[in-house]
N, C-alpha and C positions, 0 to 999 in steps of 0.2 A: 554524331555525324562522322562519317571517315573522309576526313581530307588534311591534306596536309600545309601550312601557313609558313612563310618562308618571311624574313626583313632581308632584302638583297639589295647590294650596291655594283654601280656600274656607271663608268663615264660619271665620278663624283656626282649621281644622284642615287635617293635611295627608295626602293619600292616597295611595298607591302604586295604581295601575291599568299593564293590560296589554291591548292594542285587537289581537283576534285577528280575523283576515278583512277587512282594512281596506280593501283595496283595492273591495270592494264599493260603499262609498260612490264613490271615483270612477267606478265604472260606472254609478252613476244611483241606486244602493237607500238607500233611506233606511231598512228597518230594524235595529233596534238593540235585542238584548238584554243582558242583566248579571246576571252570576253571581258567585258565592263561588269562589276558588282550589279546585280537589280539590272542587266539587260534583258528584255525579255524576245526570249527565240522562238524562231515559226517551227513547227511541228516537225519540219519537211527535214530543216538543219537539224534540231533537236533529236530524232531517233539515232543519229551517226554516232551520239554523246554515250551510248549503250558502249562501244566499244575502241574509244578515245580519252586521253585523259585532257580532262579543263584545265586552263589555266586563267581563274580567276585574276582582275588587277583591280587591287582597290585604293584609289588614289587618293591622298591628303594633303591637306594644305601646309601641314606640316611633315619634314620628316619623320617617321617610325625610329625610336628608340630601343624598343621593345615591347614582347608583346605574349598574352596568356588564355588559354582557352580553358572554358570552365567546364570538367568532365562531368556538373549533373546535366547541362543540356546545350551545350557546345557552342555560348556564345563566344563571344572574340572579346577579349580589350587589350586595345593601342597605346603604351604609351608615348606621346609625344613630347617639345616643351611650351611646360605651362598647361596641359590640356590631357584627358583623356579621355580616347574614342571608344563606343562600344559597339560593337555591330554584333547582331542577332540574327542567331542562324536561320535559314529557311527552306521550306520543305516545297518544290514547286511543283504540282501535278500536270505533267504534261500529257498522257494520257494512262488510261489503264495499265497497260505493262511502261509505263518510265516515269519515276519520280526522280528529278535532279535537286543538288545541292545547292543555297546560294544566302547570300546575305543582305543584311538592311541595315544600315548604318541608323542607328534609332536612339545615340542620347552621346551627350559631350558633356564630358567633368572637367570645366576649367580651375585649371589649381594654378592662383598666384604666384608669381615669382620659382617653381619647381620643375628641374628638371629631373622626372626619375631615370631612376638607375635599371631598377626592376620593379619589374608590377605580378602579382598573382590574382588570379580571377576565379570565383567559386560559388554558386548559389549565389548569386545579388552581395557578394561579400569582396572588397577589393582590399590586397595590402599593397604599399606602396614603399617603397625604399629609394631611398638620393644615400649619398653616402655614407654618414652617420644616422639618418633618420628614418624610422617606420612609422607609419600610418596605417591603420586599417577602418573599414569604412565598412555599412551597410547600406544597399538602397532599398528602403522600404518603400512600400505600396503607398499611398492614399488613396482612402475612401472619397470619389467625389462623385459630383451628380452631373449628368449629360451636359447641362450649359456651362460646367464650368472646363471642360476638355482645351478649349482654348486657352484656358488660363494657366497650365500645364505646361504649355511651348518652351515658357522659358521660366524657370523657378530656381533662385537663388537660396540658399542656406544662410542661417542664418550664423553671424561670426560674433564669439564670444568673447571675453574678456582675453588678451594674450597671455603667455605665461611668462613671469620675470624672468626670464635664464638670459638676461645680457642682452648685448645689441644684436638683431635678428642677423641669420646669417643671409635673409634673403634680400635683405635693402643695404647692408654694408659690405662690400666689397674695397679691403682692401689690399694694393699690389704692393707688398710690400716683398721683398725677397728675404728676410732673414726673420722676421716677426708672422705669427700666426694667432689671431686672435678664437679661444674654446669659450663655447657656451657652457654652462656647467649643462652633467645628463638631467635627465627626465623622465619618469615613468607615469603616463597617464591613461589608469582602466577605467574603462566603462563612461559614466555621465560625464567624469572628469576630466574624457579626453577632449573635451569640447574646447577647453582653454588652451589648445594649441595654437600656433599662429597661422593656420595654413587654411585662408576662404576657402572654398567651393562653391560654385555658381552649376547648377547644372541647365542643361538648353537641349531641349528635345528634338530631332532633325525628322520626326515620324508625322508623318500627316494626321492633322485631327481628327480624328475619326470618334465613333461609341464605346470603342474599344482599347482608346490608346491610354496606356498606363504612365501616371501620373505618381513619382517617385520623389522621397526626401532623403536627405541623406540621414544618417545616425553614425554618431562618431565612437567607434568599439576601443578602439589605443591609438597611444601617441608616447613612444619611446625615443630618444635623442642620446645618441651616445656619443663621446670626447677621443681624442685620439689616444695610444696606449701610451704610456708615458715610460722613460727609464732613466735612471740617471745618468745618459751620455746624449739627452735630446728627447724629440720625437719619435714613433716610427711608421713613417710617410708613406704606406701600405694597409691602413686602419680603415677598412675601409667594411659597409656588407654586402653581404653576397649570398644568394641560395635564398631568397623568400619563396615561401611553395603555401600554399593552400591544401590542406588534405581532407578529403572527405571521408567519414564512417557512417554507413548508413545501416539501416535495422537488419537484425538479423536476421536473414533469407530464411525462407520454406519452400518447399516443391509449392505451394500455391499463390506464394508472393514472390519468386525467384525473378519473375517477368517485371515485378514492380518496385522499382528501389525508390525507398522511402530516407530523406534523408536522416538521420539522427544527433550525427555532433560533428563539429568543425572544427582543425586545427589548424595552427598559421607558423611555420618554423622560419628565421633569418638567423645569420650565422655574421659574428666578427670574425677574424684569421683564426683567434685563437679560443672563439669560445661560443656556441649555438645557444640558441633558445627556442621554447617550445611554449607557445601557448594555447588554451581552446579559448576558442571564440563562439562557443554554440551559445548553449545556455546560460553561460556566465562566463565572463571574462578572466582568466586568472595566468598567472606562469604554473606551467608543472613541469617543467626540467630543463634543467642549465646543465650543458656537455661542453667539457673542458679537454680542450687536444692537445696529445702531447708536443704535436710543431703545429706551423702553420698551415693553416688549410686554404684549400683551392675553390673548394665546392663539396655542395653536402644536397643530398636527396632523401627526404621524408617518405617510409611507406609505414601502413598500418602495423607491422610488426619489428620492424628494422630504420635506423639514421645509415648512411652510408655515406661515408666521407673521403675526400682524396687531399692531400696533401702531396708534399713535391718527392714524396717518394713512396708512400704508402696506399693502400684504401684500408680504411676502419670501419667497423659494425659497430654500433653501439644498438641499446636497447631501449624499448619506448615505453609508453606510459598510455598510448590513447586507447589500447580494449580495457583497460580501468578505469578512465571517464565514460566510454561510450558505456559500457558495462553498466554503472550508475546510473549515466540519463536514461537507459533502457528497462531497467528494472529497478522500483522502487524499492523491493525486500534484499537487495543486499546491504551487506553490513547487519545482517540479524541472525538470529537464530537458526533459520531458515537457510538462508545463501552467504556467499563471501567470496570476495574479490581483492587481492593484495592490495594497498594502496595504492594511492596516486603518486603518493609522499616518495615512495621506494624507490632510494637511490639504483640511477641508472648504472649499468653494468658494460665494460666492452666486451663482445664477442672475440672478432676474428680481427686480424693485422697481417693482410697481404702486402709485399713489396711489390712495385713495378718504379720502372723510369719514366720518369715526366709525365704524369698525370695530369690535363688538361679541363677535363671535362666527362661526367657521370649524368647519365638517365637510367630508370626503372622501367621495365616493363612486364609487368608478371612475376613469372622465378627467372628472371635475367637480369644481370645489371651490366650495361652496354658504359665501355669505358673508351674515353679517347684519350692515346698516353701524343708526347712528344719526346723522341731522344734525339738529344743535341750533346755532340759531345763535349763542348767545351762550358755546358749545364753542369754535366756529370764531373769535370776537373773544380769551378769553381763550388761546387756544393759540397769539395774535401776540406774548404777553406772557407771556413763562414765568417763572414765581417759581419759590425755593424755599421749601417749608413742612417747618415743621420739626416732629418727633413730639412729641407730647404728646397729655394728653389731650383740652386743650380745641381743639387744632386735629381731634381726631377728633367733639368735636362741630358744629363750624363742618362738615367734610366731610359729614355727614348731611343738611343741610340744601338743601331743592332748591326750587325755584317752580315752586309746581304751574297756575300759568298758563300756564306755557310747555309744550306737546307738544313732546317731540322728534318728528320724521318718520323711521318706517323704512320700512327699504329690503334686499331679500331677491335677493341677486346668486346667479346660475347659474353659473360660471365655467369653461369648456369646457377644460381643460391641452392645450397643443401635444403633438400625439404623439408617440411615443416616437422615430420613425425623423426624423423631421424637425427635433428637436430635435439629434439625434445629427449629422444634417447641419450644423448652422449652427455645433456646438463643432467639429466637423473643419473646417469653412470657417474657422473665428474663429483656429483652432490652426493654420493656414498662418501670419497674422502671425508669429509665432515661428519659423517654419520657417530661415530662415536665420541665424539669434539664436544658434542652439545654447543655447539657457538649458532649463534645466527645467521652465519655464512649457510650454513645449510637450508635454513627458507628460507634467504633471500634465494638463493640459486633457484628452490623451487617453486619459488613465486616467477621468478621471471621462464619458468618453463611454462608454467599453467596460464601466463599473461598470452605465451608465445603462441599457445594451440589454445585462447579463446579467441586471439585475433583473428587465425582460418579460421575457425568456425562461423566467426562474424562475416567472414567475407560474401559478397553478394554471388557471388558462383559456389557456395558450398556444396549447396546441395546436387550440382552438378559432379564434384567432385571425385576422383578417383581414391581416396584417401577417407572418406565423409568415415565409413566404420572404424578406420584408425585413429582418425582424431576425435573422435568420438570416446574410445574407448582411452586414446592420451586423455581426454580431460577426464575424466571417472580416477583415474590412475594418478594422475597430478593431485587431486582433492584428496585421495585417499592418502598419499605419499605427505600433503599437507598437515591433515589429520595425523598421522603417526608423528609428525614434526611437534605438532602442537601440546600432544598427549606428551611426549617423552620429557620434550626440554623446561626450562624452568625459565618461562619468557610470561612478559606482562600481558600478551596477547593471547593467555593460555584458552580462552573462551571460546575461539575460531576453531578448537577443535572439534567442536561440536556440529556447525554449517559444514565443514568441507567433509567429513566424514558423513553426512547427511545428502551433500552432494555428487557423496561417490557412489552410493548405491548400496552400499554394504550393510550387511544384519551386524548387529550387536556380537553377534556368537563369531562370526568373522572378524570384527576388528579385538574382540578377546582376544581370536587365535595369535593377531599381529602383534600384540604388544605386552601377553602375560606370559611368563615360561612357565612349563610344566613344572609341579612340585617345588617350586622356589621360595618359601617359605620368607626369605629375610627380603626382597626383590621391593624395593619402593616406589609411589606412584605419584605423580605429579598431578599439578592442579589441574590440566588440561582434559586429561584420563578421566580425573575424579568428575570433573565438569559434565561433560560425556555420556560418561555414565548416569550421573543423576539425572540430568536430562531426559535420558532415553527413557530410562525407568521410569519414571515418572509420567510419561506419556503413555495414552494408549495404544500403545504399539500392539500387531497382530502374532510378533515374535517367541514363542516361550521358549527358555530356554532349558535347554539337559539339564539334568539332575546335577553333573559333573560340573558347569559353565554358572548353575546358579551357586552353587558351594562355593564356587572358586569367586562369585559375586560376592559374596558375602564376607569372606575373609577379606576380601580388597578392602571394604568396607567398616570392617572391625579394624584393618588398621590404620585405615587412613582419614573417617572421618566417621566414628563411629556412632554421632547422633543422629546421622544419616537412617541407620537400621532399621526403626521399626518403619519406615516410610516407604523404602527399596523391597523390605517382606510382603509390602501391598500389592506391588509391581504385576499385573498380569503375567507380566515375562516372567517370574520367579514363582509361578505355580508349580515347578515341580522342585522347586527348593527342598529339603531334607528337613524336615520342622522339628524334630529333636534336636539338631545341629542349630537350627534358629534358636530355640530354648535356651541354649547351651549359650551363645552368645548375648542374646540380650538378657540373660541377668548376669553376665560379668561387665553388660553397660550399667542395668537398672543400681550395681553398686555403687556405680559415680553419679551416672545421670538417670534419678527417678523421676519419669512423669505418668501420665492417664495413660496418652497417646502407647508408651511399652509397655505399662498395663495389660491395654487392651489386645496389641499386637500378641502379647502373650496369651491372649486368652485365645486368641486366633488359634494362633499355633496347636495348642491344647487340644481346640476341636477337632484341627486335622490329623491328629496323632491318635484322637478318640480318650483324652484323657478328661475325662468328665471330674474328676475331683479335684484336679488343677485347673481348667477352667473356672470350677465356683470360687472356689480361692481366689485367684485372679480379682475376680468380678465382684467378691465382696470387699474387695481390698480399698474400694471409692463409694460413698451413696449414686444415688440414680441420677441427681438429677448433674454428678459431677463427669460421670461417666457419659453421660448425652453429651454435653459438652466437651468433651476429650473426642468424641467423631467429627469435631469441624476440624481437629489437627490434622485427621486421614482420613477423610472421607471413601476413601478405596477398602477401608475394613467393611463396609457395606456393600458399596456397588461399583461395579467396573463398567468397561466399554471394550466389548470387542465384536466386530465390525459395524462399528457404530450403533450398536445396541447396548442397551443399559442391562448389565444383566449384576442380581443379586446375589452377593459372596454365599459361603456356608452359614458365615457368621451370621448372617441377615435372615436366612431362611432358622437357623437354632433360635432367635430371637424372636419371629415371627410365633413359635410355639411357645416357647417358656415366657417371655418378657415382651409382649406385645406392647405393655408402654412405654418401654426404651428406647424400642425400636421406633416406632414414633415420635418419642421425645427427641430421639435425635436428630430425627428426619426435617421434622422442625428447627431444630436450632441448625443443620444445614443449611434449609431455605433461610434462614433470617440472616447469613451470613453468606448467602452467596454463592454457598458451595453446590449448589442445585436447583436448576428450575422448577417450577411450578409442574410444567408437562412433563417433564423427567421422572420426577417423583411419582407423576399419575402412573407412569408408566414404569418405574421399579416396582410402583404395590401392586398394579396386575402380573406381573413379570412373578412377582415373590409369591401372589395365590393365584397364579398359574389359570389366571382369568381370562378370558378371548377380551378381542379390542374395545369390544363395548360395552361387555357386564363390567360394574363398579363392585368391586371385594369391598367388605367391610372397613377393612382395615383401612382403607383412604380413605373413607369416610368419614374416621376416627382421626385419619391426619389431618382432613378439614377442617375438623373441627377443632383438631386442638393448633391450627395455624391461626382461628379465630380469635382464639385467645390472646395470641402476640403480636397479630399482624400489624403493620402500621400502615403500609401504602393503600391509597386510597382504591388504585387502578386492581391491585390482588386482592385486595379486602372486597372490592362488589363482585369480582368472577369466583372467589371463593365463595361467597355467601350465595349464588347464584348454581352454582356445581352442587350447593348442600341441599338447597329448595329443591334443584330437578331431582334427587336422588331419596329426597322424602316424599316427592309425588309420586315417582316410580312406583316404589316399590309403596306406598297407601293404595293407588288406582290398579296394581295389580296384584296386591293381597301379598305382597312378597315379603318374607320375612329376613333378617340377616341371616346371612349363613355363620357371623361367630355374633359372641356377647359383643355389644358397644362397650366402648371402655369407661364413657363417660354418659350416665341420666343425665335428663331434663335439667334436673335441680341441680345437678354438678356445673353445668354447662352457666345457666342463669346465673348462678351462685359466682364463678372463674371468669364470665365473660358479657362486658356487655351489649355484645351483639345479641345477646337471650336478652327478651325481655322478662318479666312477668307477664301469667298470661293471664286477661281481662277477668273480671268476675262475670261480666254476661258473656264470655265466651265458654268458663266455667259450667255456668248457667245451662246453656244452650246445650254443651257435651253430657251432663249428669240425665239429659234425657234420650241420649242417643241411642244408638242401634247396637245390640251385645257384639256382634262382630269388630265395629270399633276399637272392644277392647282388645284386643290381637295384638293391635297394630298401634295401642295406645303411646307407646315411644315414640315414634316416628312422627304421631298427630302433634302429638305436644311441643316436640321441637320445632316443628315448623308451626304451629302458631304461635308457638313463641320468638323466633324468628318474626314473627311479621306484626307483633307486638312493638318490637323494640323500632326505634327511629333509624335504624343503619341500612339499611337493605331498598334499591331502587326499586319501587313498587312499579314503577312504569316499565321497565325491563323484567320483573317476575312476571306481568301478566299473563303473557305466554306462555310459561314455563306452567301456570298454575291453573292454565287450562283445562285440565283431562281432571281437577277435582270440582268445577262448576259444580256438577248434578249429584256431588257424592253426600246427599244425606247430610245430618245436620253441621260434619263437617264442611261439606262444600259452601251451606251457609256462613260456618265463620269467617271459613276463608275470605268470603264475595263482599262481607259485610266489613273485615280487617280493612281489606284494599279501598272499597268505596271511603271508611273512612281519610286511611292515610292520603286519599286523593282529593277529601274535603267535600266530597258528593253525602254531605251527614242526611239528606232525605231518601235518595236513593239507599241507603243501610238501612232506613227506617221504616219504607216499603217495606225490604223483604224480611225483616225480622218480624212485623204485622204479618204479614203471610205464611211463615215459616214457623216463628218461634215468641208469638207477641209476648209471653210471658217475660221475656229477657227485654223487650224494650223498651223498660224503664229503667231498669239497670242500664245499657247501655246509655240512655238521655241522660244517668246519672254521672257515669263516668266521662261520655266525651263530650253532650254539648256541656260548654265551659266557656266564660269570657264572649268571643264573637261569633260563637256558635249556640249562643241561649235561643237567643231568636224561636230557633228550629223547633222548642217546645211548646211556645200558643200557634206558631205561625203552620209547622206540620203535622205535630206529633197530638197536640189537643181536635184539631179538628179528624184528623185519621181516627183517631179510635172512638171519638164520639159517633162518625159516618156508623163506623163497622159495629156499635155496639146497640146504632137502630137497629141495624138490617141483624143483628143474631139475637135483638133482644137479651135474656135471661137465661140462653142457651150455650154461653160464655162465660163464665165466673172470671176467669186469666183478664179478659178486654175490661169488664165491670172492676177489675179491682187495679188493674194497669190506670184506668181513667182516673179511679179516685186520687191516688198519688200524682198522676199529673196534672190534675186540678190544685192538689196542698201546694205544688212545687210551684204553677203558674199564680195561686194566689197570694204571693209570697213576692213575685216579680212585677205585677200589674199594678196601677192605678184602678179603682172601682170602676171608673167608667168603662177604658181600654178592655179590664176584664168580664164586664157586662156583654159589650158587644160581642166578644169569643163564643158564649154561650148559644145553645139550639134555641130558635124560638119553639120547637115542640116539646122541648125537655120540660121531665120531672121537675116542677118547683121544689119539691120536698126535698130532691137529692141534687140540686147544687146550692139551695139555699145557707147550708153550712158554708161552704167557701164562700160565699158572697159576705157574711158573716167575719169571717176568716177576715178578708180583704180588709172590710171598713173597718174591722176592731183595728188592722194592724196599721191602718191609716189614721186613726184615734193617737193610737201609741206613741208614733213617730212626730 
């Protein structure tokens, strides 16, 4: 709201008024009406208020002390004594073209025994100050439900245990003129502050309504400070002054610039001689103590600047809040990623203007509006400083003033250096240091980069005239950071990494900044070194010149040379000089031999085209050490640039000569981490140069030999599910590999036991198959051997094993594997009678077993007796299946049991053996 709140006295009483439409007067109107808070006006008077200023009167039962208006939504609070008022602004439509201003007195915080001093008011956030003491407060919501709105009216807080700091100062008063009784100080954050001594009772003046909001208090701090002490007394001017509430809210975009959202909250009060700064948003804590060289009059908090007057000065100092807000707003600083100077970092003074009699300081924008007073006989006794000592009668000597003498004021505009210019003159001022190597030099240019994230954060940024300037300060601050961080020899050398990250810069750029040409002896610091590895090691889009990657390399040879073979991986250092790489990694490989330069050297080799030094290299470890030396640098095989997994030289020379290496490694990557599942899918299409949906051999071969090792339960069934589609493919379409498999059936069963053995009646059933079969005899075998073994979800294969249903006597095995592993042992026993009965006693030999016997008189005896009517003699395979499972059932039966199984039309002659059979082995037993 735009209105202006005045505490006015007159004829010794005091009024609270509020001047709505004021700006009227400076356009030339002189009229002036005045109303009651919450009067409400007929239409007819109301239109004349278009071009009038109000003079709101808002009357209290008690006098106004003071009083603060919160900039997220312009309510009021009053302080009174003992009490404080809050009235909430209102919007009142009076018709289409006029909405006027006005208020509602809507909640009382009665505070026992307090009169304050000063009050600030912010988002439902109150601080409060009496002379030694601050308080700050929140009014929180409650959740309540429609019946209980009433019960809101009036809601007391609840008072905690007191704090022992002595007899309160609010029930003992004593007049003593020479004695003054000090409580000791107190600092109480957060939960803690509840143990102050100071009730609240809060009483709501808002009609009950559905809508009326039902508040508690929460107690944020409670600080208590002592008078300053010296050895010649007190001094009876201890008092505070300047509590301010400052708000930082998110940072603006052209689409949110309309909606300011709040983000962190700070609360500044000041002694004469020394300010404090705490946030009170998310957490409760101090972050800076400002200590003045004299005593201070008043002090104004803004987002980027303290501004302070004393009796002869105004002082700048520097703040801290776009480094908290900075944090609440963005989780990724402090890493790798972003960075933001501390909180921690000592605050700095700026500027130290004189003036006479400084009285009184506000903000507004880039202005700071100063009100001085010159008296000249201020000006004689301030060449002649005494101490005065407390008591009482020196407080009534200070009373006393000569009302003959007018002071002269005096009402300064003061226009603040902007923001990018200012920024200029700490980066000019912060070259002095530049060769120093001290710390003075980042801090200087931390509190530049602090200075120009505060504009930015500002809620009118985006409006701003300056937005491309400061814009381009922060890029410039980060990079300026960065250089700081790379050169000096500081514990925070790691931050070189973020801010040169957040300035925008290529690698090839900040080389330029910080390596001189041809300087051979020129040393690097760990921030540089940091930096670098970093970057490197990321896949960045960057390559660098042939020139820039040398000059990488020698950095590296001198400053941390185990570094090297990992940096020659670097996408960026593809056009490195790989003779020149040779050449240094075996004046490492002398100190430090591992796999890892081994292989880097074999690297090298290939891009030089030295095929004889390459095999050397490579015989210089067995296979399976040299697989294992690729989880140290995975980047010898496969890189990433723009976001595609693409395969080195190295990978594609190994693909032809050493296809099991190349696998074996790939493998022992997956097992370590170093590569996903899909990844890998897609380096082995990538390396045989396969569209997205043909499977190359060679993953095939990585499938299978990840079977071997795998352990997780979740990659172990989508691998064994990727191997089945991939042998039904290509069985159901006659497709043959395009390279040799690395590993047979019998390799496979033999190394892994996800192979099983494959059944003797699946054997069976295949020895009578169809010659084209044999083509494709690999691919059969593995997968029913696959479906042999007990690893593989058959409920999740079915589908996959669809398209070999109707395939000839393989589709049988298949159909027959799955029924069994799903325990359907009749349904396999159909279709092997129909299909292949010769095998189905074999199969009744191997899998009914244990709770599956049954299945031999109960389906398998009476099936082939049915089929052996109806074909007669015209069946040898069913006549000699039956006999065996006649020895096997008379073997399991009781005489009688096995009686009744029998045909009543059957040949006596040919089951009278088993019957035989039976009773001798019931004789026996």
């Amino acid at each position: 709201g735009d209105y202006l709140v005045t505490i006015e006295e007159k004829s010794k009483a005091t009024f609270l008024r509020a001047y709505m439409n004021w700006r009227c007067m400076s356009a030339g109107s002189s009229r002036v009406c005045v109303r009651m808070v919450g009067h409400k006006m007929e239409e007819s008077y109301s239109e004349t208020l278009k071009e009038q200023m109000s003079i709101v009167e808002m009357p209290l039962s008690d006098p106004p002390l003071c009083v603060s208006c919160c900039p997220v939504n312009g309510d009021l609070l009053v302080g009174c004594k003992n009490k404080l008022v809050m009235f909430s602004l209102k919007y009142l439509v009076i018709n289409q073209n006029l909405t006027v201003l006005d208020f509602e007195r809507s909640l009382i915080l009665h505070v026992d025994n307090l009169i304050p001093a000063e009050v600030a008011f912010c988002a439902r956030h109150i601080a409060i100050t009496t002379e030694l003491d601050v308080l700050i407060l929140k009014l929180e919501l409650v959740q309540q439900s429609a019946d209980r709105t009433k019960q809101c009216a009036h809601r007391a807080s609840t008072l905690a245990k007191p704090v022992d700091g002595g007899p309160s100062t609010h029930t003992l008063q004593l007049e003593l003129d020479e004695f003054i009784i000090c409580q000791k100080p107190v600092e109480l954050l957060g939960e803690e502050s509840k143990l102050c001594e100071i009730p609240i009772t809060l009483e709501s003046t808002e009609l009950p309504t559905e809508d009326t909001k039902c508040f508690q208090v929460r107690y944020l701090l409670f600080r208590r400070f002592t008078p300053d002490q010296s050895p010649f007394g007190f001094c009876e001017e201890t008092k505070l002054h300047s509590v301010q509430l400052l708000p930082v809210y998110q940072t603006a975009h052209e689409e949110t610039e309309n909606k300011r959202e709040l983000l962190s909250l700070f609360c500044f009060f000041s002694l004469p001689h020394v300010g404090y700064l705490y946030s009170v948003g998310k957490l409760v804590e101090l972050i800076s103590t400002y200590q003045y060289s004299e005593k201070s009059e008043q002090a104004v908090l803004t987002p980027q600047f303290l501004h302070v007057i004393t009796s002869e000065n105004l002082q700048c100092f520097t703040v801290r809040c776009s480094a908290v807000a900075a944090r609440d707003e963005d989780p990724y600083i402090d890493t790798t990623v972003k960075a933001c100077p501390p909180v921690a970092l000592d605050v700095c003074t700026l500027r130290m203007q004189l003036f006479i009699g400084p009285k009184a300081i506000c903000h507004f924008k880039n202005h700071i509006i100063l009100l001085t007073k010159a008296d000249t006989e201020d000006i004689t006794e301030r060449r002649k400083p005494t101490r005065r000592m407390l008591s009482r009668k020196a407080d009534s000597i200070k009373s006393r003033t000569n009302s003959e003498s007018e002071p002269g004021w005096n009402l300064y505009v003061i226009n603040t250096v902007s923001t990018v210019q200012l920024y200029r003159e700490m980066v000019d001022y912060s070259r002095t240091y530049k060769n120093v190597k001290t710390e003075s030099c980042i801090h200087l240019l931390s509190e530049a980069h602090l200075l120009v994230r505060a504009a930015i954060m500002d809620p009118h940024f985006p409006k701003s005239d300056e937005q491309e300037e400061l814009l381009r300060a922060f890029r410039e601050s980060c990079a300026f950071l960065g250089d700081c961080y790379s050169r000096f020899d500081t514990k925070d050398y790691h931050l070189a990494l973020p801010y040169y990250r957040m300035s925008g810069l290529s690698m090839t750029e900040v080389l330029k900044r910080l390596v001189s040409d041809g300087d051979e002896m020129q040393t690097y610091e760990r921030g540089f070194i940091f930096y670098l590895t970093h970057s490197l090691n990321e896949d960045l889009n960057e390559e660098l010149s042939k020139e820039s990657a040398n000059k990488v390399l020698q950095i590296f040879y001198l400053a941390d040379p185990v570094q090297l073979p990992h940096i020659l991986c670097s996408p960026c250092m593809r056009n490195v000089c790989p003779s020149t790489a040779v050449n240094y990694l075996q004046k490492v490989e002398k100190i430090m031999p591992s796999v890892v330069l081994t292989l880097t050297k074999a690297f090298m080799a290939l891009k030089m085209g030295d095929l004889t030094m390459y095999e050397h290299e490579m015989d210089s470890y067995k296979e399976t050490i040299l697989a294992c030396g690729f989880i140290g640098q995975p980047k010898l095989l496969r890189q990433h640039k723009e976001g595609m997994v693409m395969p080195t030289e190295f990978a594609v020379h190994l693909k032809e000569m050493q296809p099991g290496l190349l696998v074996a490694a790939t493998v022992a990557l997956h097992e370590n981490s170093k590569i996903e599942l899909e990844e890998a899918d897609t380096f082995f299409k990538m390396l045989c140069s396969n569209s997205e949906n043909a499977i190359p051999q060679l993953l095939v071969d990585f499938w299978e030999a990840l079977l071997v090792v795998c352990s997780q339960e979740e990659i172990l069934q989508e691998v064994l599910l990727r191997v089945t589609s991939q042998y039904v493919w290509r069985i159901s379409k006659k497709q043959l590999p395009e390279t040799k498999p690395l590993k047979t059936t019998e390799d496979l069963i033999n190394s892994c036991n996800h192979f099983g053995l494959i059944f003797p009646w699946v054997t069976s059933i295949m020895s009578v198959g169809s010659p084209s079969d044999k083509d494709y005899h690999d691919d059969i075998s593995k997968l029913q051997s696959l479906l042999c073994s007990q690893s593989i979800n058959i409920a999740s294969a079915l589908p996959v094993l669809e398209p070999l249903a109707e395939a000839g006597n393989v589709g049988v095995t298949i159909r027959v594997l799955c029924n069994t592993r799903l325990g359907k042992h009749e349904e396999a026993i159909d279709q092997l009678l129909k299909r292949c009965p010769g095998a189905a006693v074999l199969y009744a030999q191997h899998e009914l077993k244990d709770d599956s016997r049954a299945v031999w008189w109960n389906k398998l005896l009476p099936e082939l007796c049915n089929r052996t009517r109806l074909t007669g003699n015209d069946c040898p395979v069913l006549i000699s299946s039956l006999k065996e499972t006649l020895s096997v059932v008379a073997m399991e039966l009781e005489l009688r049991d096995f009686l009744s199984l029998l045909p009543e039309d059957g040949t006596a002659a040919f089951f009278l053996p088993y019957l035989l059979q039976c009773s001798q082995r019931k004789l026996l037993t």
